[in-house]
Every structure is written in C-alpha cells, then in structure tokens.
N, C-alpha and C positions, 0 to 999 in steps of 0.2 A: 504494500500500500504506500502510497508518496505521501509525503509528509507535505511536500506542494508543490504545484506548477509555474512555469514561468513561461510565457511567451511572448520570442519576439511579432515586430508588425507584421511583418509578412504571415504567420501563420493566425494574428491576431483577425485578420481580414475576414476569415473565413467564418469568425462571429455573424457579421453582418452582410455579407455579401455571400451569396449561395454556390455552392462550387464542391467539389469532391470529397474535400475535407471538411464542409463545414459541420455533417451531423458531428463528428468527433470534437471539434472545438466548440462548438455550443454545448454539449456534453459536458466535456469541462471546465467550462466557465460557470454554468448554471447549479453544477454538484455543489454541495452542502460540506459534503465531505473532506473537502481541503480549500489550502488557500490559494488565487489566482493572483500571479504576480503579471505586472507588469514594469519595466526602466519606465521615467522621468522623459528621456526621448519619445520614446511612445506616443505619448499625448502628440508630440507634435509631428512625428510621422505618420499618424491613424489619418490628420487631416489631410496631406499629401497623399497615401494610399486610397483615400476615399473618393477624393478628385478625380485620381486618373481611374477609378471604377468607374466614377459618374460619366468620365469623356469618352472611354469606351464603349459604354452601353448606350449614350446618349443619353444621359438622365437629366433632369434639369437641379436646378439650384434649390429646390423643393426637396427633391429625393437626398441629396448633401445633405442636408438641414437634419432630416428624420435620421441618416444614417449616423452622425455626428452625434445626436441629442442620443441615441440608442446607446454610444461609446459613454457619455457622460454619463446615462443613468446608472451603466454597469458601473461605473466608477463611485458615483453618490450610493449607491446600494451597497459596495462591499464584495459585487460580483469580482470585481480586478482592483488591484490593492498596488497603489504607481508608488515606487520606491525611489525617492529622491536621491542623486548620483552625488558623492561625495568627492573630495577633490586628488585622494589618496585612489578611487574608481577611475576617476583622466588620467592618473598616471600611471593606474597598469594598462589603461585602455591602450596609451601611446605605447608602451614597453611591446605588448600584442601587437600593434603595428607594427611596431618596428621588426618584432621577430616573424611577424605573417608575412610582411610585405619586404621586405630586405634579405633575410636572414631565408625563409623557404619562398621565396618568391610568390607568392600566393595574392588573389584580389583581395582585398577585405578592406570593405566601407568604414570610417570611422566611429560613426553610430552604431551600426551592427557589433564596432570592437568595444564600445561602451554598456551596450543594453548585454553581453555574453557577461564584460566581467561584473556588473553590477548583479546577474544574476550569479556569476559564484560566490560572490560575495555573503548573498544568501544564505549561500550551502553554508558556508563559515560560521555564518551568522547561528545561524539552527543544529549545525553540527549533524545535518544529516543529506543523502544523498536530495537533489532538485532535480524534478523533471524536467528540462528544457526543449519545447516544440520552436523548429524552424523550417521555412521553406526555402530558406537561402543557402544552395547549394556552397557556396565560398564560405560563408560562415561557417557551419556544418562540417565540413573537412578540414576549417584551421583549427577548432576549438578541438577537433576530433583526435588531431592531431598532439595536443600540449595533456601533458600528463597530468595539469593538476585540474583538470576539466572534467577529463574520463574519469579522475580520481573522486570529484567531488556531483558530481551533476550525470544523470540517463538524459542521454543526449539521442531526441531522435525527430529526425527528417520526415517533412513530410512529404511521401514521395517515395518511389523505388532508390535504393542504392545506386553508384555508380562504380563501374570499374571497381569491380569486386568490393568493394566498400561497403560494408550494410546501412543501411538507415536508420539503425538505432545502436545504441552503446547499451551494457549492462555491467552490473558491477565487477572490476576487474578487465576490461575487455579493452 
C-alpha cells in the first residue's frame, strides 16, 4: 500500500482531460486512502497544459475556465496537496541538471528536475517509499536512472517501457 502519491503535470492532465490514462489518475486522486501530492510548479504548468488541450480540441475560453476551476477545487478540497519548493529543492534540482544534462547527456526540463526532487524530498520527509506517476519519457529514464530515486520513490511511466526499460521501478530495482 503507498503511503502517497505524487504526480507530475503531465500525468496530472489526465485528471481533467479524458485520455487512456485518465480512469487511473482520477482513481487516484479521488481515493481517501492516501495523500495526493503535487510540486508548487504544478499550479503553474496545469495552466499551460490546459491551454494547449483547449487549442487542440478547439475548446473555447469557457471550457479553460471549468477545467482550471476543477484543478483549484481539487486543491481547496484536499484532493492534491501542492508542496511549496524550498531553496535547498533548486539546488539539487540544478545538481540533477547538471548530472542529467552534462554528465549523461540526457533532455531534462528544468521544472520536471524541480517537481522529481521536491517529490523525493517527500520520500525523506515521511521516510517511506513515494509513488511517482509521469508521462514524460526524459524524466522517467533520468530519475530512473540516479540511485537515490529508485532508492526512495516506485517510479512509474505512464505508458509502455522503452528499449527494454520497464515502466515502473519496485523496490530495489
């Protein structure tokens, strides 16, 4: 049983917008059973994420509105629980850069390297393993990659594996 979840925007999406994934993320958002975490970024990439749904499907500034207000209630309710990023979080965030993007040559957005370590942080925090759902393939293989992520956080993709890679981490793996 998890002790709590975390998720970043990109798998956050499928809250509110209907898609492959979303029975599973509405699932675990709406459970009783644990806590739903979200980074402090969040907030402000939900809106950018929500946007380019809207320009996709053609939705108008109506459908934004409902989709935005739906993210805030989760938040006023207790549904998602935004964990304010500390300034000791930017700088392993930059350390992770530096070693994702220098050191293994790997993509990784800066945001995505901020909302991973504020969720280890978590784990630290609670002293127990964190679920963290992502759809971002880059993210997903750096963090997959650093030992003290597999060590503290089940880390899993949503999505098939790539290149023999599996989608989800378990303890020890």
């Amino acid at each position: 049983m998890a002790v709590a979840y975390f998720l970043d925007t990109c798998a956050l999406i499928h809250r509110y917008v209907s898609g492959p994934f979303s029975r599973l993320v509405r699932r675990i958002v709406s459970s009783d059973r644990w806590p739903v975490y979200v980074a402090e970024p969040t907030v402000l990439e939900m809106a950018s994420a929500l946007a380019r749904q809207c320009r996709s499907h053609r939705w108008d500034v109506h459908a934004f509105d409902a989709l935005d207000r739906r993210f805030f209630q989760d938040i006023a309710f207790g549904r998602l629980r935004v964990r304010a990023v500390t300034k000791q979080e930017v700088l392993r965030a930059r350390h992770l850069l530096r070693y994702a993007g220098v050191v293994k040559g790997n993509k990784l957005e800066s945001a995505d390297a901020l909302i991973a370590v504020t969720c280890l942080e978590l784990a630290y925090e609670v002293k127990e393993r964190v679920v963290f759902y992502t759809q971002d393939w880059p993210l997903y293989a750096t963090i997959r990659g650093v030992d003290a992520f597999r060590a503290m956080l089940e880390l899993r993709f949503l999505g098939p594996g790539r290149g023999g890679v599996p989608p989800t981490t378990k303890k020890g793996s």
